[in-house]
TILUM-359904 format. One record per atom (N, C-alpha, C): chain; residue in one letter; x, y, z. Coordinates in steps of 0.2 Angstrom, whole numbers. Atoms other than C-alpha are relative to their C-alpha. Layout:
N
{unit:A, code:A, X:X, Y:Y, Z:Z};
...
END
This chain:
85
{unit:A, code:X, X:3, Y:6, Z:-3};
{unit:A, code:X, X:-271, Y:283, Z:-11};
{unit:A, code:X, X:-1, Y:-6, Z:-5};
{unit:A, code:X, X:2, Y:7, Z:4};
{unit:A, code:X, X:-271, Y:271, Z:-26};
{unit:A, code:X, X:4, Y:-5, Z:3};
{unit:A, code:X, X:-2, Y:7, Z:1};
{unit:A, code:X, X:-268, Y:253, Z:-23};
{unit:A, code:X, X:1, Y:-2, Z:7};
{unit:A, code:X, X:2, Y:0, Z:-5};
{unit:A, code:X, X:-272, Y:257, Z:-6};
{unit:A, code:X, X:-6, Y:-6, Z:5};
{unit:A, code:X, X:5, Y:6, Z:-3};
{unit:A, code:X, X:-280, Y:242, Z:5};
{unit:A, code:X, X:-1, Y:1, Z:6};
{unit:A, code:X, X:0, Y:-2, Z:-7};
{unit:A, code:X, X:-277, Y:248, Z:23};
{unit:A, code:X, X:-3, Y:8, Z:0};
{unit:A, code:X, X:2, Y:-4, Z:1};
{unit:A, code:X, X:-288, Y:260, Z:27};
{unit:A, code:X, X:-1, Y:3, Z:9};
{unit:A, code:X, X:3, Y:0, Z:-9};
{unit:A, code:X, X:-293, Y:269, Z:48};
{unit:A, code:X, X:-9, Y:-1, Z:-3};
{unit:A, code:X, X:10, Y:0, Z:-4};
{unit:A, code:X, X:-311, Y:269, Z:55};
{unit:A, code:X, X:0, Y:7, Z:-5};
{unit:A, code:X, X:0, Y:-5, Z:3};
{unit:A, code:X, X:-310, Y:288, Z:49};
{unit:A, code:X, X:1, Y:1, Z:-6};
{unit:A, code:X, X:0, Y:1, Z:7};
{unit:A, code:X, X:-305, Y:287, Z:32};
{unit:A, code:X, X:-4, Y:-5, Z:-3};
{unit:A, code:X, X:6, Y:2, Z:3};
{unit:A, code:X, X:-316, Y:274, Z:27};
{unit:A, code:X, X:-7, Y:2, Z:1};
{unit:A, code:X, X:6, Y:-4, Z:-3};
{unit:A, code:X, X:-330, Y:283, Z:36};
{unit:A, code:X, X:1, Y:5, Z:-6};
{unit:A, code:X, X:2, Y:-7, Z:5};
{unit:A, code:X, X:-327, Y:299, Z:25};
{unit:A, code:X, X:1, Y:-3, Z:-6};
{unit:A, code:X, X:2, Y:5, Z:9};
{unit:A, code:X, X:-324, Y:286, Z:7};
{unit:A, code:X, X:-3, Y:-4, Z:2};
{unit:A, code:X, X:2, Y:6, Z:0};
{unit:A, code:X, X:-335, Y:272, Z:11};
{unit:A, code:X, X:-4, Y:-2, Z:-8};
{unit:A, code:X, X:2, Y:3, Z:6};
{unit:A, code:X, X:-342, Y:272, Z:-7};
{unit:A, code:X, X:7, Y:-1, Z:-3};
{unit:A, code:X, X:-7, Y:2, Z:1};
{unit:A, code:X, X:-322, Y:272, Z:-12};
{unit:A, code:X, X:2, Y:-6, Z:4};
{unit:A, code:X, X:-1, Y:6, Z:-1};
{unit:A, code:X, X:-320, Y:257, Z:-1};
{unit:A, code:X, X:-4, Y:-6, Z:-4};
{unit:A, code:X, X:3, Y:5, Z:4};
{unit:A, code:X, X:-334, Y:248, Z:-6};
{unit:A, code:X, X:1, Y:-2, Z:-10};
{unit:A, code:X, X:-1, Y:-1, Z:7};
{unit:A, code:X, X:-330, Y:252, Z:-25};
{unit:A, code:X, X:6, Y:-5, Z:0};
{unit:A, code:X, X:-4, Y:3, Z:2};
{unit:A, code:X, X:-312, Y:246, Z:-22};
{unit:A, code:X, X:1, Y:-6, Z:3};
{unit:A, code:X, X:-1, Y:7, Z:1};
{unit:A, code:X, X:-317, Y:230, Z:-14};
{unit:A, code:X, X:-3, Y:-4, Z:-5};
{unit:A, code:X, X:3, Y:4, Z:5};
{unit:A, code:X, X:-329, Y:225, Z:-28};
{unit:A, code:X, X:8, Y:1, Z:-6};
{unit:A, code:X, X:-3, Y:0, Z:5};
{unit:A, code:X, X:-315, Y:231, Z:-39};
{unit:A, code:X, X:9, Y:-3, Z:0};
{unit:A, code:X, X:-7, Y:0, Z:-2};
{unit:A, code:X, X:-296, Y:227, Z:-33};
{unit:A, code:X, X:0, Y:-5, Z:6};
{unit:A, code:X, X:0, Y:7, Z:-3};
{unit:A, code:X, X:-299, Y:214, Z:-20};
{unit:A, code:X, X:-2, Y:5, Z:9};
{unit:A, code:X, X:2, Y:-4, Z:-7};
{unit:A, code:X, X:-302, Y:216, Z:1};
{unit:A, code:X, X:3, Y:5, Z:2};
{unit:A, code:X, X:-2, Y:-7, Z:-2};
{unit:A, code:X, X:-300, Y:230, Z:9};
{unit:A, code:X, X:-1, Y:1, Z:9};
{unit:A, code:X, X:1, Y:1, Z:-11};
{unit:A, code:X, X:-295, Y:231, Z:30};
{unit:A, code:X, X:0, Y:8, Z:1};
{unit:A, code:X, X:1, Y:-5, Z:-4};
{unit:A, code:X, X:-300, Y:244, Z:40};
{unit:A, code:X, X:3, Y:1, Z:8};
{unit:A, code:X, X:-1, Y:0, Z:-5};
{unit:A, code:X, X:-292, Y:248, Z:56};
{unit:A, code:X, X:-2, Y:5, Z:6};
{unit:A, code:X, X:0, Y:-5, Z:-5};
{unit:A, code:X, X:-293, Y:255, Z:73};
{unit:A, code:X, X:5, Y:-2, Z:5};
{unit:A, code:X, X:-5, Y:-1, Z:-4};
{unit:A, code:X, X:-280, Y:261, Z:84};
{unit:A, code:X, X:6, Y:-5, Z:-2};
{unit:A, code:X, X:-5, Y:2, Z:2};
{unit:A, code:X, X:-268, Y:253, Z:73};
{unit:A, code:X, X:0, Y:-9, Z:-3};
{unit:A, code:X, X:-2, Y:7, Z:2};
{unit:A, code:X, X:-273, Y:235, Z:72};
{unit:A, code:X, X:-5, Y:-2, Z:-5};
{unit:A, code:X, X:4, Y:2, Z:7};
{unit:A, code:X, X:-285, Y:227, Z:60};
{unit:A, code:X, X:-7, Y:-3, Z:4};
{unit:A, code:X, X:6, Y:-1, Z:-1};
{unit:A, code:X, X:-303, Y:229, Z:64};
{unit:A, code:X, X:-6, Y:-6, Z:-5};
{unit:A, code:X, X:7, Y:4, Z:2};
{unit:A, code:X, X:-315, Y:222, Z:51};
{unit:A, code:X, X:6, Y:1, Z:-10};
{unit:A, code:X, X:-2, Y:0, Z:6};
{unit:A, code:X, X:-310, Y:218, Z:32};
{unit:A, code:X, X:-5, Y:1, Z:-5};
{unit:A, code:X, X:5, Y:0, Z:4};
{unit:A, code:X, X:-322, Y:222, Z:18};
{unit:A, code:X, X:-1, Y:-5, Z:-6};
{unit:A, code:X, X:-2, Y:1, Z:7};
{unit:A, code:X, X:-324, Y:211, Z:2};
{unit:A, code:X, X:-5, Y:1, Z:-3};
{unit:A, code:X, X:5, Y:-1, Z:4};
{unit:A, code:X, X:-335, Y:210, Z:-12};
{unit:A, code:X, X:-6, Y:-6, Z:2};
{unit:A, code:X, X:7, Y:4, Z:-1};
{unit:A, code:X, X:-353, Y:201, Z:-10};
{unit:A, code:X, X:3, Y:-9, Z:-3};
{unit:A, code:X, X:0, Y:5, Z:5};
{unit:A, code:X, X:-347, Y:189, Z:-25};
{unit:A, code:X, X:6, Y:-5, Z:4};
{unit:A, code:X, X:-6, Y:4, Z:-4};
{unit:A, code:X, X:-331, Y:185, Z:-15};
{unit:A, code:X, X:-3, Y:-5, Z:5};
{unit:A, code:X, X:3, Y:3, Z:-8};
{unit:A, code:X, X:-340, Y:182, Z:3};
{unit:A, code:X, X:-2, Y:-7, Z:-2};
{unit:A, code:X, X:4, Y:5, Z:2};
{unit:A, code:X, X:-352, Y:169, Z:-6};
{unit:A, code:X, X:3, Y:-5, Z:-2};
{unit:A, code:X, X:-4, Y:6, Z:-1};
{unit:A, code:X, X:-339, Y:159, Z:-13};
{unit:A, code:X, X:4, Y:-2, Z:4};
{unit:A, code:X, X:-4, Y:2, Z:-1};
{unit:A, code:X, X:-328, Y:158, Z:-3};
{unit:A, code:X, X:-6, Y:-2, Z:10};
{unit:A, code:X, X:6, Y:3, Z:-8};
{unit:A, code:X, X:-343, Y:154, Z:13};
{unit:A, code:X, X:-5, Y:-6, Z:-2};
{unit:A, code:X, X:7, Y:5, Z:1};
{unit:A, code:X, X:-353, Y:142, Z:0};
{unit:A, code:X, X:4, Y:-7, Z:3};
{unit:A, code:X, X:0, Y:8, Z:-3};
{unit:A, code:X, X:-355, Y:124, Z:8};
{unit:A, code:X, X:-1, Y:-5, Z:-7};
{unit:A, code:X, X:-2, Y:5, Z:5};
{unit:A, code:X, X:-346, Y:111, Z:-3};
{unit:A, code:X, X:-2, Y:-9, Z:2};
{unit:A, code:X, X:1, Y:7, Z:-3};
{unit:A, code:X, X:-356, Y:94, Z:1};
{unit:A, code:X, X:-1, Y:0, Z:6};
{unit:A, code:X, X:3, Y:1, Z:-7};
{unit:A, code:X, X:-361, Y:86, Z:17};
{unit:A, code:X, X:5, Y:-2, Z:4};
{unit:A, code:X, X:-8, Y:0, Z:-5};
{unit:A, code:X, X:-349, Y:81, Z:30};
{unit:A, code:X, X:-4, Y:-7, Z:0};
{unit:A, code:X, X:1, Y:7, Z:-1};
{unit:A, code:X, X:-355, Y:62, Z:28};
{unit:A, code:X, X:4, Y:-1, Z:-8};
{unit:A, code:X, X:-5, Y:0, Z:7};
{unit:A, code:X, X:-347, Y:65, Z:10};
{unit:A, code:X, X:8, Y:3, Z:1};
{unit:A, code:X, X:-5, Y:-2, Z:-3};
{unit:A, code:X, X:-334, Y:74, Z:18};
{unit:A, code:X, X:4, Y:-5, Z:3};
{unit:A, code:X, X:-4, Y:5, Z:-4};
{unit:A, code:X, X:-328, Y:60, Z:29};
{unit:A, code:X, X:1, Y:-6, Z:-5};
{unit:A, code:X, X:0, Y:6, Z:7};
{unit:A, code:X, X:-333, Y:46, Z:14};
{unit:A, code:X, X:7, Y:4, Z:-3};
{unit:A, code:X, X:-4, Y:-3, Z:5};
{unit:A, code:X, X:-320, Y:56, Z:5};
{unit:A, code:X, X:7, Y:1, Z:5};
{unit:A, code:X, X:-7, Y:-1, Z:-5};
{unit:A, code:X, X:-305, Y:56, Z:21};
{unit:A, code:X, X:5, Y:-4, Z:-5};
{unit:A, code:X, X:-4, Y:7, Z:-1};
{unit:A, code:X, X:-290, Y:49, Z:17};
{unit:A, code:X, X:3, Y:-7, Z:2};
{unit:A, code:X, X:-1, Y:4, Z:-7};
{unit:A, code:X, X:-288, Y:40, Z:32};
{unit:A, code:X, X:-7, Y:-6, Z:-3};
{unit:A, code:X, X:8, Y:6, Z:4};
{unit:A, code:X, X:-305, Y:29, Z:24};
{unit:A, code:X, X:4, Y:-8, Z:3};
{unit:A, code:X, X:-1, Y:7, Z:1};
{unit:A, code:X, X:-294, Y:13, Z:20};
{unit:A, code:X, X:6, Y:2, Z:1};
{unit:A, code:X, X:-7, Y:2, Z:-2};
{unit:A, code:X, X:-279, Y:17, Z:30};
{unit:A, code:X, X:3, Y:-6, Z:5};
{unit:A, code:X, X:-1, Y:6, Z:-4};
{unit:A, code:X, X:-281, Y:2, Z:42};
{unit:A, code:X, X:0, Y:3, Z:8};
{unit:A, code:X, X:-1, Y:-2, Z:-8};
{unit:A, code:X, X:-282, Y:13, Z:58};
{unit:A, code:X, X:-6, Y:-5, Z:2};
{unit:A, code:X, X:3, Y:4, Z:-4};
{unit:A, code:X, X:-290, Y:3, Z:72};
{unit:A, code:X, X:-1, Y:6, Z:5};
{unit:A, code:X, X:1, Y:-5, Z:-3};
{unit:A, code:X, X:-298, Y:16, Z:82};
{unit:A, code:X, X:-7, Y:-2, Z:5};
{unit:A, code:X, X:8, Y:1, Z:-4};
{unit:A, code:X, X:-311, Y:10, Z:97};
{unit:A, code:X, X:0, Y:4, Z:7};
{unit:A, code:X, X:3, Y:-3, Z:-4};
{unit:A, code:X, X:-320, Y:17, Z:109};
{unit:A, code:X, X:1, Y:-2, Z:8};
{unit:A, code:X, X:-4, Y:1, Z:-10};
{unit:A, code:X, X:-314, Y:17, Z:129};
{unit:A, code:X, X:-8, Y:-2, Z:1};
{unit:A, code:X, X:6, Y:4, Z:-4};
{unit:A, code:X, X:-327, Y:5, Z:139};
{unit:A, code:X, X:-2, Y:4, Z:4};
{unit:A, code:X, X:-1, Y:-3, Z:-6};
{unit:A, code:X, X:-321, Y:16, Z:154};
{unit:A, code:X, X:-10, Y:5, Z:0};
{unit:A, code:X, X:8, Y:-5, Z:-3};
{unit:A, code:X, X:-339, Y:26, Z:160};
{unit:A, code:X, X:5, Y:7, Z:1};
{unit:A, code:X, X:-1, Y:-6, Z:-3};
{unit:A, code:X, X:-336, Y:45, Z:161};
{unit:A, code:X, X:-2, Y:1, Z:5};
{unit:A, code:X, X:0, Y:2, Z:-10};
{unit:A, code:X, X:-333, Y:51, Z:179};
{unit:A, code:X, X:-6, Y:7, Z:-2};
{unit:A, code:X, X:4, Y:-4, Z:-1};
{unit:A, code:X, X:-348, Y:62, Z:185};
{unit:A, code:X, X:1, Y:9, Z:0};
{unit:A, code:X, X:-1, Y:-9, Z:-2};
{unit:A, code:X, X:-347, Y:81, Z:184};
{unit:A, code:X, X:-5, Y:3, Z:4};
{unit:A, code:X, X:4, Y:-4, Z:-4};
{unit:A, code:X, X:-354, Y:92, Z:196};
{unit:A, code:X, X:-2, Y:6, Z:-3};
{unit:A, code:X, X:2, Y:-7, Z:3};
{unit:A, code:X, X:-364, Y:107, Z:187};
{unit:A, code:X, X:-5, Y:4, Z:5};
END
């Protein structure tokens, strides 16, 4: 099983410290059920970068390209029609 990254429900149930090991060590690690791809594992240190928040989204828009492209973008006068809830 070296260099194995697809793993079932069943085999990572009976290795679960063998997964865990070889997602901190070798990168993600999928697990499937009935063939298709269920849940993937990574390492803790992976998750956190690649889920840390880079900036604010007032920085994020300040930084568009679009900034000083010249678009001319306004807003419809038109009233939204009523919705029935």
């Amino acid at each position: 099983m070296t260099g194995m990254t697809k793993w079932t429900v069943a085999e990572a149930r009976a290795k679960s410290s063998e997964v865990i090991e070889r997602a901190r060590s070798s990168g993600p690690q999928t697990i499937t059920r009935n063939g298709h791809t269920a849940v993937v594992i990574v390492a803790a240190e992976e998750w956190e970068r690649k889920t840390k928040r880079v900036g604010t989204l007032a920085e994020f828009l300040a930084a568009s390209p679009l900034r000083d492209s010249g678009m001319d973008i306004r807003r419809s006068r038109v009233r939204a029609r009523k919705a029935e809830l």
